[in-house]
C-alpha positions in Angstrom: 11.6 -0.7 24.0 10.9 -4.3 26.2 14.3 -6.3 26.7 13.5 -8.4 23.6 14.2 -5.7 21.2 10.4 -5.4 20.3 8.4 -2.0 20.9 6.0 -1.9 23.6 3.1 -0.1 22.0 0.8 0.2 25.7 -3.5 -0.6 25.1 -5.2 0.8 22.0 -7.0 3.7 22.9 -9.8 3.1 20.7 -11.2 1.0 18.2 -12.3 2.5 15.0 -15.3 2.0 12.5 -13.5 -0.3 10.4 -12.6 -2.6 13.5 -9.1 -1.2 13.6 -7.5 -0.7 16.5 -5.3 2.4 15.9 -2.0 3.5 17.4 1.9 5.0 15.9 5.0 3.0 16.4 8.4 4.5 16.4 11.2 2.8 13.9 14.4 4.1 13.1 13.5 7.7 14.3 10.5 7.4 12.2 7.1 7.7 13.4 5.2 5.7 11.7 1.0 5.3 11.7 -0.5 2.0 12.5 -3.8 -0.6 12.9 -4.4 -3.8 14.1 -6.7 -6.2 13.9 -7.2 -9.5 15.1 -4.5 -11.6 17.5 -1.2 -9.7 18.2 -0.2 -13.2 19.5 -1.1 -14.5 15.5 1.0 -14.9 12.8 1.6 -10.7 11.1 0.6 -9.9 7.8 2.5 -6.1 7.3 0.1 -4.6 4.7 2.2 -1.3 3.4 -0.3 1.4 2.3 0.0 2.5 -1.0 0.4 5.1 0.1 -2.1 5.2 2.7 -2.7 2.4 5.0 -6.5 3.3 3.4 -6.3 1.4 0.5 -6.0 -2.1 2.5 -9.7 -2.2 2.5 -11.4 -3.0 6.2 -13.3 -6.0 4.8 -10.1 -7.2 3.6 -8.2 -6.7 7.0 -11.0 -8.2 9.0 -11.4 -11.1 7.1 -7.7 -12.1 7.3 -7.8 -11.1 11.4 -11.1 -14.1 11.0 -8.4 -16.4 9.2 -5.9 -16.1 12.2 -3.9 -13.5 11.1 -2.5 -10.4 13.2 -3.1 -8.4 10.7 -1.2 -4.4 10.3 -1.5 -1.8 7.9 0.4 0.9 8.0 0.7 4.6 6.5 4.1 5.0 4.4 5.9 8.2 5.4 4.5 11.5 4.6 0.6 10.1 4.9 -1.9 10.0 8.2 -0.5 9.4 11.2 3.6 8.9 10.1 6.5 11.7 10.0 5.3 14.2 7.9 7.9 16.7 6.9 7.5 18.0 3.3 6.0 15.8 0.5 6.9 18.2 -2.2 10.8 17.2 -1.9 11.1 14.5 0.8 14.2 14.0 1.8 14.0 10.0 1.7 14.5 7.1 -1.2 12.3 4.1 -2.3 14.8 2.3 -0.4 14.4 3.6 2.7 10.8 3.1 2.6 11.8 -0.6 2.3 13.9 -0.2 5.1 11.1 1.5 7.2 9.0 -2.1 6.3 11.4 -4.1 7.2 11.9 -2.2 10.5 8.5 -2.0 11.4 8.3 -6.1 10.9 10.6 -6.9 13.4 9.6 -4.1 15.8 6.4 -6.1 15.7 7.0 -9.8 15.7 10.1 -11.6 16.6 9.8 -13.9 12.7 10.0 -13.1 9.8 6.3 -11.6 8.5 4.1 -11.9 5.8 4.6 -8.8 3.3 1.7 -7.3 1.4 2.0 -4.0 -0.6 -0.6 -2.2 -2.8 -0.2 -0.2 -6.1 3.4 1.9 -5.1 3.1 0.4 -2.2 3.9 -2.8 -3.9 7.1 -1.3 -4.8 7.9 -0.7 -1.2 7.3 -4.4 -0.5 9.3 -5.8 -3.9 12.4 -3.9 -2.6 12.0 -4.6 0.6 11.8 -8.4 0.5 15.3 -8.1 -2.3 17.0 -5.8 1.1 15.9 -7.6 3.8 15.0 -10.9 3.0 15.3 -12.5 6.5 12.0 -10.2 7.5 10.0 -11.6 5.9 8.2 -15.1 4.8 6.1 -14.6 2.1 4.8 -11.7 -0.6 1.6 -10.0 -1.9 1.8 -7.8 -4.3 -1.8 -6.1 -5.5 -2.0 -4.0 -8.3 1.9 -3.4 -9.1 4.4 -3.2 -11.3 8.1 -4.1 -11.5 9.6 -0.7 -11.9 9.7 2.9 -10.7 7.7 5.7 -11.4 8.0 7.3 -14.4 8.9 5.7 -18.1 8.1 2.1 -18.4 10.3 -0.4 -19.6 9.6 -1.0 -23.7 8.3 -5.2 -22.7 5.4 -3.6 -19.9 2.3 -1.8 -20.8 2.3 1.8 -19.5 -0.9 3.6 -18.3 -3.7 3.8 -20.6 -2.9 7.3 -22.5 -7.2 8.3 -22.8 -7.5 7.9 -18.8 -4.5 9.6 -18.2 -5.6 12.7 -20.6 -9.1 12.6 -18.9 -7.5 12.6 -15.7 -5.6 15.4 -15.8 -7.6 17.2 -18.0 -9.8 18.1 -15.2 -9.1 21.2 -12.9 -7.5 20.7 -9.3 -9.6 20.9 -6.8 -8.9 22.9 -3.8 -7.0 21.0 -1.4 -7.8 22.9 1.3 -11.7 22.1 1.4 -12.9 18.4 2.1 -16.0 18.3 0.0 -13.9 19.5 -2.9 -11.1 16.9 -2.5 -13.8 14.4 -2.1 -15.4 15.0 -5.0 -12.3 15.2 -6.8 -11.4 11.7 -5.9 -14.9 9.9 -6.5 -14.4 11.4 -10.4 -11.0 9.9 -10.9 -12.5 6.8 -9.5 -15.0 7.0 -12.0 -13.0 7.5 -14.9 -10.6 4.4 -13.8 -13.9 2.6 -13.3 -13.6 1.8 -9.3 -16.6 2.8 -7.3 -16.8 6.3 -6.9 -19.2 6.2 -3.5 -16.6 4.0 -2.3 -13.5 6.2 -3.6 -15.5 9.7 -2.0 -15.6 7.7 1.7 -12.3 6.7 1.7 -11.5 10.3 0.3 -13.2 12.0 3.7 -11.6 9.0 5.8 -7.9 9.8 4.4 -9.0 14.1 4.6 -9.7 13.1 8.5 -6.6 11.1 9.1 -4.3 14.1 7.4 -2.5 16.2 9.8 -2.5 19.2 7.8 -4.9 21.1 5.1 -1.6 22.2 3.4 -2.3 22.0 -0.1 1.1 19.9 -0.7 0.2 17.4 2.6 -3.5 17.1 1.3 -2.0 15.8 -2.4 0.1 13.5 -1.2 -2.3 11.6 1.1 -5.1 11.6 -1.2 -2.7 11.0 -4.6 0.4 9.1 -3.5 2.0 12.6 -5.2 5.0 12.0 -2.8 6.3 9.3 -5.3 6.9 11.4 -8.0 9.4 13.1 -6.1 11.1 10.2 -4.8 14.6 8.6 -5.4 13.5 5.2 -6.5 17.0 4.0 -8.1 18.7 1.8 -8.7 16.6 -0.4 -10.5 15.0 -3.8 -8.7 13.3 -5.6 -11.8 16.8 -7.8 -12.5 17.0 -8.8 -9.2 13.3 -10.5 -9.0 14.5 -14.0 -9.7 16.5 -13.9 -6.7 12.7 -13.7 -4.0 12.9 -16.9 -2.8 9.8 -16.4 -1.0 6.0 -17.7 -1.3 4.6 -14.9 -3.5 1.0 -14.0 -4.5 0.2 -11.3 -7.3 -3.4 -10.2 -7.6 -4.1 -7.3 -10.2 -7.5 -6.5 -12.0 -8.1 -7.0 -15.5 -9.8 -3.8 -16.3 -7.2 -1.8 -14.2 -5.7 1.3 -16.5 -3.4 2.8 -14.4 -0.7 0.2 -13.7 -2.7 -2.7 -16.8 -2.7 -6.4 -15.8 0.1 -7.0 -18.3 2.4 -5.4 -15.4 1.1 -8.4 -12.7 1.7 -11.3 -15.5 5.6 -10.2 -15.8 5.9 -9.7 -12.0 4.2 -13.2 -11.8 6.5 -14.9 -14.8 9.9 -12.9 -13.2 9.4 -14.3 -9.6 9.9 -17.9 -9.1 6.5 -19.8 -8.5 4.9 -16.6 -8.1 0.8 -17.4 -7.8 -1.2 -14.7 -10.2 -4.8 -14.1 -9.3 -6.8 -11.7 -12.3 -9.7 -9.8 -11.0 -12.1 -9.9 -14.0 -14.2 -7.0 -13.0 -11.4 -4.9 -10.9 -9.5 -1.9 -11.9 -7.3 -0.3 -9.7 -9.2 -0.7 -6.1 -9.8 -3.7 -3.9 -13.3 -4.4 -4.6 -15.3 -5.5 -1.4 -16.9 -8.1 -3.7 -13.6 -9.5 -3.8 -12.6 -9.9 -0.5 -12.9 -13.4 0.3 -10.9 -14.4 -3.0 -8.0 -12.3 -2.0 -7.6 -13.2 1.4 -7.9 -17.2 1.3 -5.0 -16.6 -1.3 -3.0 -14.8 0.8 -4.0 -16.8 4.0 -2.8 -20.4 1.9 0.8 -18.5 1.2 
């Protein structure tokens, strides 16, 4: 820890594929997985993972590190390179994982950051902004929605019920075996209609960042699983009048997991909230829409 309060992380020891530069960070007694790209001396954007720091695509990162950004994702607990401990029942809430954002900001810039989260990752980053609102200076929330896991409220549309029944219709594969978890992946991509080359990659990327081949550690890296489990009361939806931050929400239209519907009320309940509809996204970040994303998030 320097004198300034901030954690000295040392020299990346490598720089990965993607143009990441990869290294852990300690917060609160948590361990948790980082990459950076671009300027540490530039403005942070704090992408949470969602739950893996994996589905912040690298086009995406690199193109806001070209903007002037110092651009972090990060793994949330339980996935790659964080405290791993025991996904099945972790022993952690929705708000702590807010905490753990919040944390990690001001561990790595002495202002308050620009927030991004992804899919339950954007859950993370809704609560954390409502707890800790001097952290940070502006929102992006991607393919979200404005409650927990688990029933939605009667106003939102839920997931689309034929996906869902295809989706679990198939067999598990076995988590223990990286061709079968790949494969696994790149058909549910396929079914939600995201790229399924694309999905079976970042499948064998998020299999080589996993610590373990525990069936249990395997599902919650490649699923977000982890979520299920998790104590994500009390609610947050009522309290998203009170951001009072620059806010961005980008969903795709065609998305049937969390349906655009959710982004419209996240962008109608948050003051001045910017919505940005994908027209031919579903639940991924498409590379082909890199550019839009980022000059959005770059004018917040």
């Amino acid at each position: 820890m320097t004198d300034d309060g901030t954690v000295d992380q040392g020299a990346d020891e490598s720089v990965l594929p993607g143009g990441g530069r990869p290294t852990t960070v300690e917060v609160d007694g948590i361990t948790l997985g980082i990459e950076h790209f671009g300027d540490r001396t530039a403005p942070l954007v704090l992408l949470v993972g969602g739950t893996t720091m994996l589905s912040w695509p690298d086009a995406l990162c690199a193109e806001l590190a070209r903007g002037g950004r110092h651009v972090v994702r990060y793994d949330l607990r339980d996935c790659g390179t964080s405290t791993t401990q025991d996904p099945a029942a972790p022993a952690y809430t929705l708000r702590d994982l807010a905490a753990d954002a919040a944390h990690l900001a001001r561990s790595l810039d002495r202002g308050p950051v620009h927030l991004a989260g992804v899919g339950v990752g954007g859950m993370v980053a809704q609560v954390a902004v409502l707890d800790h609102p001097e952290a940070f200076s502006a929102l992006t929330l991607v393919g979200t929605r404005p409650v927990a896991p688990g029933p939605v409220d009667g106003d939102l549309p839920d997931h689309d019920a034929a996906k869902m029944e295809q989706l679990q219709a198939r067999p598990m594969p076995d988590w223990s075996d990286r061709t079968s978890v790949a494969g696994y992946v790149a058909d549910g991509a396929k079914i939600l209609g995201d790229d399924p080359q694309g999905a079976r990659v970042r499948a064998e990327r998020i299999w080589d960042r996993t610590p373990s081949t525990d069936p249990a550690v395997q599902m919650a890296n490649q699923m977000g699983m982890t979520f299920a489990a998790l104590d994500c009361t009390p609610r947050w939806r009522e309290r998203l009048p009170d951001i009072a931050l620059p806010v961005l929400v980008v969903h795709g239209a065609r998305d049937p997991f969390f349906p655009v519907g959710n982004g419209r009320h996240l962008a109608q309940e948050i003051p001045d909230a910017r919505l940005v509809v994908l027209d031919d996204a579903s639940t991924a970040i498409p590379d082909g829409a890199t550019e839009r994303i980022s000059a959005a998030m770059l004018a917040l």
